[in-house]
FIMIMI-974066 format. One record per atom (N, C-alpha, C): residue in three letters; x negated, y, z. Coordinates in pm, whole numbers, padded with zeros to 5 digits, always signed. Example, Ala and Ser with C-alpha at 12.3 -4.5 7.8 and 13.67 -1.06 7.14 Angstrom:
<rs>
ala-01319-00569+00780ala-01230-00450+00780ala-01320-00330+00780ser-01285-00225+00708ser-01367-00106+00714ser-01290+00003+00787
</rs>
This chain:
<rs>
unk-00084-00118+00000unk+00000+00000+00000unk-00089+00124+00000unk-00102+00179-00092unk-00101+00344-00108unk-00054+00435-00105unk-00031+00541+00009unk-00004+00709-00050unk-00032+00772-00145unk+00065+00843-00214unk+00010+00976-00248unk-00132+01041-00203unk-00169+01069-00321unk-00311+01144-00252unk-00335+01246-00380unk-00392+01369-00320unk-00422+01505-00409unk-00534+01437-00537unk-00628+01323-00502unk-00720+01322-00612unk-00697+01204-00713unk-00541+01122-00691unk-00533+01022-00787unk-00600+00887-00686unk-00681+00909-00600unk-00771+00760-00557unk-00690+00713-00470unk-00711+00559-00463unk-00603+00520-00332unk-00637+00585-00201unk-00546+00594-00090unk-00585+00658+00055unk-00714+00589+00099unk-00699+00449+00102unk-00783+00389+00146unk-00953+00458+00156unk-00983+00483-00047unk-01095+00517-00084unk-01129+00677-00019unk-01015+00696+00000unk-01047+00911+00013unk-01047+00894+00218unk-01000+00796+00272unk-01045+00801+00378unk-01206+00763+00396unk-01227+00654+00321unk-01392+00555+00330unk-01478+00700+00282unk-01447+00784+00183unk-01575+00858+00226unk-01497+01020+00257unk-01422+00992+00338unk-01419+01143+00407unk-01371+01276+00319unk-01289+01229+00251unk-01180+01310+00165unk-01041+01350+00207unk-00985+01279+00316unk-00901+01343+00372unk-00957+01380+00524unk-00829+01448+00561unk-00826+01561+00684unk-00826+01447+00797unk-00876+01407+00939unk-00811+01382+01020unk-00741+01372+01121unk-00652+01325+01190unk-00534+01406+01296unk-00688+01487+01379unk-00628+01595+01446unk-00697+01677+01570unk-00661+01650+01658unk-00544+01624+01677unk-00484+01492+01791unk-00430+01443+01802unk-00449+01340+01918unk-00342+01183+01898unk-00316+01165+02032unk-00231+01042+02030unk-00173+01018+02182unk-00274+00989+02264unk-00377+00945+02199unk-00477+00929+02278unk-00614+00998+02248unk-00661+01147+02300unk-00763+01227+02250unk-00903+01112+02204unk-00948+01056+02284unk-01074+00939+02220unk-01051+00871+02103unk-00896+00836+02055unk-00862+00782+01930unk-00951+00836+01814unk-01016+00763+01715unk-01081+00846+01564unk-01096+00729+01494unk-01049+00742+01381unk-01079+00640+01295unk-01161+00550+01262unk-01280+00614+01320unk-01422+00509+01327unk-01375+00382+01394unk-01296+00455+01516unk-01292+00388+01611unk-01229+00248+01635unk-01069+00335+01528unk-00979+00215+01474unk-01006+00082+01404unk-01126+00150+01313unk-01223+00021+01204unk-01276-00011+01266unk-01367+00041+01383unk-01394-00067+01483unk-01337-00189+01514unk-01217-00150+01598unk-01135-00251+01715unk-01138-00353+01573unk-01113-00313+01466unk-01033-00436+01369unk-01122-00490+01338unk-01273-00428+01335unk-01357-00557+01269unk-01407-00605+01407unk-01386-00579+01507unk-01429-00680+01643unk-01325-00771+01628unk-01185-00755+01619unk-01087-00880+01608unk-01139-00958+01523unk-01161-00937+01416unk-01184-00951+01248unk-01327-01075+01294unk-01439-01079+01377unk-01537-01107+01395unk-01527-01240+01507unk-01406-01208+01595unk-01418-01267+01730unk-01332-01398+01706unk-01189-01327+01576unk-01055-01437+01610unk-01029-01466+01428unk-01143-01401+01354unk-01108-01412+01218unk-00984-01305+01156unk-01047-01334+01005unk-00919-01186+00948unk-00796-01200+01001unk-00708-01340+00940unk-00598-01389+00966unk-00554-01304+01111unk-00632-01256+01233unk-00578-01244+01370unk-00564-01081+01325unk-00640-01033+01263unk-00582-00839+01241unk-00454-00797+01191unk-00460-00753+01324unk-00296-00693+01292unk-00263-00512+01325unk-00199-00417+01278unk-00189-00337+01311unk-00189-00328+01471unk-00080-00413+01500unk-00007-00405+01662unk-00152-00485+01725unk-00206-00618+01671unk-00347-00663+01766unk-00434-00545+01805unk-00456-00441+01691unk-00581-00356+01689unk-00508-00238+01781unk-00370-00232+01789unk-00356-00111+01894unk-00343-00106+02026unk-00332-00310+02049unk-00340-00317+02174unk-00497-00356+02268unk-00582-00348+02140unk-00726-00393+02176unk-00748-00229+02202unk-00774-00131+02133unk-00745+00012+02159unk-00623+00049+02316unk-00520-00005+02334unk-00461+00045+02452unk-00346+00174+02385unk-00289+00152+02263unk-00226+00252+02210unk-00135+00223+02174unk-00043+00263+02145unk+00123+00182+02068unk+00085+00160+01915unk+00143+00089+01860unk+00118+00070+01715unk+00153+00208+01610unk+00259+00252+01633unk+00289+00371+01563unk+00142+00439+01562unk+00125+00488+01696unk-00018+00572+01667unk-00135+00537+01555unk-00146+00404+01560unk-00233+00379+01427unk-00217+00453+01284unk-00112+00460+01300unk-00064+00516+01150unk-00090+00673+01115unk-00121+00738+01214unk-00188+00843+01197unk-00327+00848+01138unk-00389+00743+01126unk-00535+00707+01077unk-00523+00626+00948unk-00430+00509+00974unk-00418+00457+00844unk-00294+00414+00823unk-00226+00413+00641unk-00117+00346+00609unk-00060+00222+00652unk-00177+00126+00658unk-00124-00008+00674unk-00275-00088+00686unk-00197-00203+00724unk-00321-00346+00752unk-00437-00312+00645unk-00341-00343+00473unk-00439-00347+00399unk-00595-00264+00382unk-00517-00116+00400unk-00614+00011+00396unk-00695-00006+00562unk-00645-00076+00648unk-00726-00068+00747unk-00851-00201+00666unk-00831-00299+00631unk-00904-00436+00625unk-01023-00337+00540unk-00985-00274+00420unk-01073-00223+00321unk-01155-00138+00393unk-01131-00038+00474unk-01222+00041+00578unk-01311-00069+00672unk-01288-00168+00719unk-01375-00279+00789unk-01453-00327+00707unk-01414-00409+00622unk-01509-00473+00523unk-01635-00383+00510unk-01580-00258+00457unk-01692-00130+00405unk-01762-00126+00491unk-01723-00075+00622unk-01789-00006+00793unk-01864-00152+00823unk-01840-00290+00806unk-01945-00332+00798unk-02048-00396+00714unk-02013-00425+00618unk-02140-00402+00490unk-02265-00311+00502unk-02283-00207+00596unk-02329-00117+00529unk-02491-00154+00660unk-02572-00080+00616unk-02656-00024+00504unk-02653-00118+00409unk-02670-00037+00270unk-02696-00133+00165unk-02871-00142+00180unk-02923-00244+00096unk-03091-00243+00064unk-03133-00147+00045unk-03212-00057+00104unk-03303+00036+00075unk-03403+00001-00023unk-03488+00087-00089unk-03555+00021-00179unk-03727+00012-00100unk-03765-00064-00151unk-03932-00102-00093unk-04061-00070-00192unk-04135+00003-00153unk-04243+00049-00258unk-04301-00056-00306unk-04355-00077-00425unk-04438-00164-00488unk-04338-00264-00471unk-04230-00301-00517unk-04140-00423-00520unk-04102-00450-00616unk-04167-00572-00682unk-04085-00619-00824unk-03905-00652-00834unk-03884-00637-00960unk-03742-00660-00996unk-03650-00799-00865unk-03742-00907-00941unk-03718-01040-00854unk-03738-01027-00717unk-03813-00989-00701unk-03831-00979-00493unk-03686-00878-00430unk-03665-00750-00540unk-03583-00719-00474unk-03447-00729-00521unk-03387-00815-00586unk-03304-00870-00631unk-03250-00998-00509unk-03355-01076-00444unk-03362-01195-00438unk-03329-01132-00245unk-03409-01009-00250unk-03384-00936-00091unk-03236-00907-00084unk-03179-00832-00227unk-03095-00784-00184unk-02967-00913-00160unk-02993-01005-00252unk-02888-01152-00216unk-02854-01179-00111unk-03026-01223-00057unk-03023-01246+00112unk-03013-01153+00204unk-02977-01007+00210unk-02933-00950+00309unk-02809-00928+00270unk-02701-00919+00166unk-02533-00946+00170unk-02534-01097+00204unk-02624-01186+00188unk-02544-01342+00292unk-02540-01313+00436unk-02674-01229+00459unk-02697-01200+00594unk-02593-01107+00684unk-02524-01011+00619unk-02413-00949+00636unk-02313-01041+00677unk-02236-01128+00559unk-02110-01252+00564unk-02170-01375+00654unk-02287-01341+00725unk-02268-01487+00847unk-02272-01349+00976unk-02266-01283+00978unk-02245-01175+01127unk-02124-01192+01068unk-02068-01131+00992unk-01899-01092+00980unk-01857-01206+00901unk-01822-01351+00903unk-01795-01429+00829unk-01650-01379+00730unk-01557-01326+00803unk-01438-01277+00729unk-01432-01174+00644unk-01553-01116+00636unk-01588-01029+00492unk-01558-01083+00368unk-01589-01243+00359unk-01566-01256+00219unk-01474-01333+00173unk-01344-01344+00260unk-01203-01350+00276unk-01135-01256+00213unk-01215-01121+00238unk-01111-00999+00186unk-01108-01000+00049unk-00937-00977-00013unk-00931-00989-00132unk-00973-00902-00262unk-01041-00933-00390unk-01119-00794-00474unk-00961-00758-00527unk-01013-00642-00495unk-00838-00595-00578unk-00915-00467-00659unk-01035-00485-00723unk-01101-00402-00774unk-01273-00376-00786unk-01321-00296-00853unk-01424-00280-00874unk-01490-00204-00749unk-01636-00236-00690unk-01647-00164-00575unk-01646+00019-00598unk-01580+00068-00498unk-01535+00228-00489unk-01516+00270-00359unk-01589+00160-00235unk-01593+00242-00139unk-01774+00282-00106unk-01753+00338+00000unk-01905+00418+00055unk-02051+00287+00018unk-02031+00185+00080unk-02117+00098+00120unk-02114-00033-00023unk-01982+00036-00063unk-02004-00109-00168unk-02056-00048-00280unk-02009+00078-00338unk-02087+00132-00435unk-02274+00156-00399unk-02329+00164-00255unk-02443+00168-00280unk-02529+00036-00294unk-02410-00074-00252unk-02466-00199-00303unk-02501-00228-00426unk-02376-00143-00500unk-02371-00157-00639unk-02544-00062-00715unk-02554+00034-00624unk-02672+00134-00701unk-02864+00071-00655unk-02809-00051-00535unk-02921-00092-00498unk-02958-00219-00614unk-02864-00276-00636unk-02878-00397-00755unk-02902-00316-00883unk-02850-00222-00922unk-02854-00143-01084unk-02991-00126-01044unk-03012-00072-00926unk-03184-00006-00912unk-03298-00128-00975unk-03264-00287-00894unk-03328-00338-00948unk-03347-00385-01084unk-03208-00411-01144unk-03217-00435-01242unk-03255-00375-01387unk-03257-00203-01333unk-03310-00126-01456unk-03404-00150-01452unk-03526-00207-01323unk-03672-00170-01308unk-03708-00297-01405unk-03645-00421-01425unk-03661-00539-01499unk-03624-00465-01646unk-03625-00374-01708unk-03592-00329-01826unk-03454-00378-01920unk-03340-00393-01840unk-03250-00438-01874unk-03152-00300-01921unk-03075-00291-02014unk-02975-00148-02049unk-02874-00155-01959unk-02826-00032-01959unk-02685-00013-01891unk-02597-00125-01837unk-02544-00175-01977unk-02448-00266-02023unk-02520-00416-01951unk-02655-00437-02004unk-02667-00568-01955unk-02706-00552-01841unk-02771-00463-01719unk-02728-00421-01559unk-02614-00466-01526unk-02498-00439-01535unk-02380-00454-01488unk-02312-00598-01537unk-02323-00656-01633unk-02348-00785-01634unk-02410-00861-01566unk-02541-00861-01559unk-02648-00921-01479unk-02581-00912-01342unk-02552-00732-01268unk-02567-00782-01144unk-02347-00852-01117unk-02258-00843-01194unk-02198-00942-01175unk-02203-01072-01120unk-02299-01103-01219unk-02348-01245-01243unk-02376-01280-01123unk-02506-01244-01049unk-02540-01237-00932unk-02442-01219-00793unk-02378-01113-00802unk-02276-01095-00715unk-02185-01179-00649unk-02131-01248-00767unk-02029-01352-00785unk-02117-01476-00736unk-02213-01524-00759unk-02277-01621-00689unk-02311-01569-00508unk-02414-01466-00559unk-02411-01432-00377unk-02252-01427-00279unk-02129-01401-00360unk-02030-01389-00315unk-01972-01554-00297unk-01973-01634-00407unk-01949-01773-00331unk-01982-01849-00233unk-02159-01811-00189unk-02237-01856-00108unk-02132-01842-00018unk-02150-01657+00064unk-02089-01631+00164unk-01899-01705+00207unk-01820-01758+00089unk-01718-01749+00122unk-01686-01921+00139unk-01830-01977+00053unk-01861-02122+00141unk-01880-02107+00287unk-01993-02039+00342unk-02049-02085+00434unk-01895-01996+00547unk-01843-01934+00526unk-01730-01911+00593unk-01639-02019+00616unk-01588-02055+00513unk-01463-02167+00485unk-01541-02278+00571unk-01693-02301+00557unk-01711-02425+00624unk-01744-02388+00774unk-01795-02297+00817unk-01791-02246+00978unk-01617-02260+00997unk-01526-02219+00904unk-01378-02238+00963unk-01325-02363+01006unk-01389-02450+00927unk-01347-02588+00935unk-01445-02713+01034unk-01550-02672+01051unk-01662-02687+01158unk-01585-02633+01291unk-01556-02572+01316unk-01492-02466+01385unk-01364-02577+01469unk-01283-02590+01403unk-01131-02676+01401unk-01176-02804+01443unk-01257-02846+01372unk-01314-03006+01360unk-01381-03035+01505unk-01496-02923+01547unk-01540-02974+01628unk-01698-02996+01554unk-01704-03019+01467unk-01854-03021+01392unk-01922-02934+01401unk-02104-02993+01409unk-02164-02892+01409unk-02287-02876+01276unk-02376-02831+01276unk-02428-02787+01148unk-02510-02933+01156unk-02575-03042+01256unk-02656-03120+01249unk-02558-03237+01236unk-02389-03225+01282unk-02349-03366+01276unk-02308-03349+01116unk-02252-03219+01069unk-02146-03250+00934unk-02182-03294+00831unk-02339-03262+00767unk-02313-03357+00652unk-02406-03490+00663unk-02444-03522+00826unk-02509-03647+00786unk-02405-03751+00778unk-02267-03700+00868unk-02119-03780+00865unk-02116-03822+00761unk-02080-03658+00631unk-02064-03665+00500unk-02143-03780+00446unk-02270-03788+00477unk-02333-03905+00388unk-02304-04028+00438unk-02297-04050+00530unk-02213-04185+00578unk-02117-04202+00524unk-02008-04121+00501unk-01919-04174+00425unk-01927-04199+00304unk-01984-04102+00231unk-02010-04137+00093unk-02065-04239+00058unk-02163-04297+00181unk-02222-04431+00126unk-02145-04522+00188unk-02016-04531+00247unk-01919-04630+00253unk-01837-04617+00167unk-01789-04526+00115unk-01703-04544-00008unk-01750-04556-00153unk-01886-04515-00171unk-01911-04574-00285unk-02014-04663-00329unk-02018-04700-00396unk-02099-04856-00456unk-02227-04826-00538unk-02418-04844-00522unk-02504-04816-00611unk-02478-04825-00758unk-02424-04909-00794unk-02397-04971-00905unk-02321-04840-00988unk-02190-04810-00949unk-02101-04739-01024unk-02154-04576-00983unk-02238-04564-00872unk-02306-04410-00838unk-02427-04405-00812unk-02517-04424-00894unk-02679-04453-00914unk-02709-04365-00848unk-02688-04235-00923unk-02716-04099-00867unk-02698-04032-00754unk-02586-04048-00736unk-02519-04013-00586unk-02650-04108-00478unk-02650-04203-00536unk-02683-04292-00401unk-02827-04267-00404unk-02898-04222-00503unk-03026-04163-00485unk-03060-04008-00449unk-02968-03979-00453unk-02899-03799-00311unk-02932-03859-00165unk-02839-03967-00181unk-02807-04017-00027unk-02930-04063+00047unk-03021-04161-00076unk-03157-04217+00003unk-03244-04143+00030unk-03280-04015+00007unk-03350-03924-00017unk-03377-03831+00106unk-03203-03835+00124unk-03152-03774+00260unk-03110-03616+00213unk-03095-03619+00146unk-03072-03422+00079unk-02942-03402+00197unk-02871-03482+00236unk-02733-03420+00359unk-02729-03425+00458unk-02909-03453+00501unk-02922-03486+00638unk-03037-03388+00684unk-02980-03263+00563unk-03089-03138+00643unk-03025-03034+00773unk-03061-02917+00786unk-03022-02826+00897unk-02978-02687+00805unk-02950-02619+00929unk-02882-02506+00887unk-02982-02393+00791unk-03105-02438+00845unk-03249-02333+00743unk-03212-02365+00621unk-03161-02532+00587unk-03172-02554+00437unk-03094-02439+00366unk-02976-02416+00403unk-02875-02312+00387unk-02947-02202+00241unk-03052-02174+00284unk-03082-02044+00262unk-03249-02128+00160unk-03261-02244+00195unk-03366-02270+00083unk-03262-02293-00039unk-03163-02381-00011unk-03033-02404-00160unk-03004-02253-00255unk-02969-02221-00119unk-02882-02036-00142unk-03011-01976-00275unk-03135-01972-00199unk-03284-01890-00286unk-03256-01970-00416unk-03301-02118-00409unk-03303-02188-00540unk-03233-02143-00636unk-03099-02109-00609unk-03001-02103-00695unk-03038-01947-00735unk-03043-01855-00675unk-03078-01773-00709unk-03174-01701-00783unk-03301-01797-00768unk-03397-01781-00855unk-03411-01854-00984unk-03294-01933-01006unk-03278-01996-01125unk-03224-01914-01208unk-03080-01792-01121unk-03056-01728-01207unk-03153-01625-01264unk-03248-01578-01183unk-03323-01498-01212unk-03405-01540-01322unk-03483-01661-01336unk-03515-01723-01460unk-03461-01708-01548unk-03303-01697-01540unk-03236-01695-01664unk-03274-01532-01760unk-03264-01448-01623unk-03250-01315-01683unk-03381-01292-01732unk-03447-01349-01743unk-03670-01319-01743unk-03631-01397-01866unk-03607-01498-01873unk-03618-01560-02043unk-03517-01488-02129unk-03432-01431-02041unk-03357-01342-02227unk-03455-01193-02152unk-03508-01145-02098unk-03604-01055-02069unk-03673-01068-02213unk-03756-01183-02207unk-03889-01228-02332unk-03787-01286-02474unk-03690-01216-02491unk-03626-01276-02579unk-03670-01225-02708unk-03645-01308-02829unk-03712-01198-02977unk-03578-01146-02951unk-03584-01013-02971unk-03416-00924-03030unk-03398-00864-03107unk-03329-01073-03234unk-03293-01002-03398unk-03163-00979-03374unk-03096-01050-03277unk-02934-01010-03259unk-02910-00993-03162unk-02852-00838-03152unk-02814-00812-03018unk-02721-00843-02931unk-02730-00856-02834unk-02605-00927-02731unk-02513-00851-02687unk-02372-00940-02644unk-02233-00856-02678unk-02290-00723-02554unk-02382-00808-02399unk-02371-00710-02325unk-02455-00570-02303unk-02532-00563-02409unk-02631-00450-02472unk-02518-00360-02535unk-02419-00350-02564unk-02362-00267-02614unk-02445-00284-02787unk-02347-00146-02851unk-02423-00148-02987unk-02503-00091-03045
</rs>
């Protein structure tokens, strides 16, 4: 849900960077919006998204629910102010840092973000980033990726590409802390279980492969592996972008523009 707003942008966005006015006072003088995105991403952190509620966050605050609404429209525009308020700092940039190092930094500090706030990457994209913290995410990845000599067009491709992977990571390792969580599992019992079962339900013969996963032990690592898988994958994509880097270019690609 959106208001009306003088510049066309949803409320949400003209609150995240300080485009509208805010009350001078409220029922409760300490009340401020910071404050509000607070309480919700402590719920948001402690009991998961699912528990934020207008009325949860006004009674974690000590305020009637109406009063919220002086700060924000609704749940939604509150969730989008949390997400942002905690994302942030984006990657700063590091002197003498190649493309890949800081590409590969900036991956691993948004995973590092979504395991403090696991319910970050729950929240739904209902758009291109346009708040404070997500657009400088967005200018810390373009940063790297112009320095790799990539155009406009194939920047914003590229860091898609990337995004969307760093973004599955996080909304795995959420979904499976949720279900770890419920279960009772912990990071050393769940997938050596997993491989137990797999090697009771299936047969060498008809799963060669599988069963040479299993002997190997690849599901009977720890929670560090997390983040050796997470890199791998990441630096594969990065390979990808270094070999069309060294590409001959007799035909140009759709994402070079023309």
């Amino acid at each position: 849900m959106n208001e009306n707003t003088t510049t066309g942008l949803p409320s949400s966005v003209e609150l995240a960077w300080g485009f509208r006015e805010q009350p001078k006072k409220g029922p409760k003088r300490a009340l401020t919006l910071a404050g509000v995105v607070e309480a919700g991403a402590a719920v948001a952190d402690s009991e998961g998204l699912g528990s934020v509620s207008m009325n949860r966050v006004a009674g974690e605050l000590g305020v009637s629910t109406m009063s919220l609404y002086r700060y924000v429209s609704a749940k939604e525009e509150l969730v989008t102010l949390m997400a942002d308020a905690v994302s942030g700092p984006a990657p700063a940039p590091v002197e003498d840092e190649n493309w890949r190092a800081g590409l590969v930094r900036w991956g691993m500090e948004y995973v590092a973000v979504a395991r403090r706030h696991p319910w970050i990457a729950e929240v739904p994209v209902s758009g291109p980033p346009v708040t404070p913290n997500s657009v400088k995410w967005m200018e810390a990845g373009l940063r790297c990726l112009r320095a790799a000599g990539l155009g406009p067009g194939e920047q914003m491709a590229a860091l898609l590409l990337i995004s969307q992977y760093v973004r599955s990571q996080a909304l795995l390792e959420s979904q499976l802390a949720a279900a770890m969580s419920a279960s009772g599992d912990t990071d050393e019992t769940l997938l050596p279980r997993y491989s137990r079962q797999l090697a009771m339900l299936t047969g060498r013969q008809e799963f060669p492969a599988l069963h040479e996963v299993l002997d190997a032990g690849v599901f009977d690592g720890t929670d560090e592996d997390q983040d050796v898988d997470f890199r791998f994958g990441l630096e594969r994509i990065l390979d990808g972008i270094e070999v069309y880097l060294g590409r001959t270019p007799d035909v140009p690609d759709a994402a070079s523009g023309p």
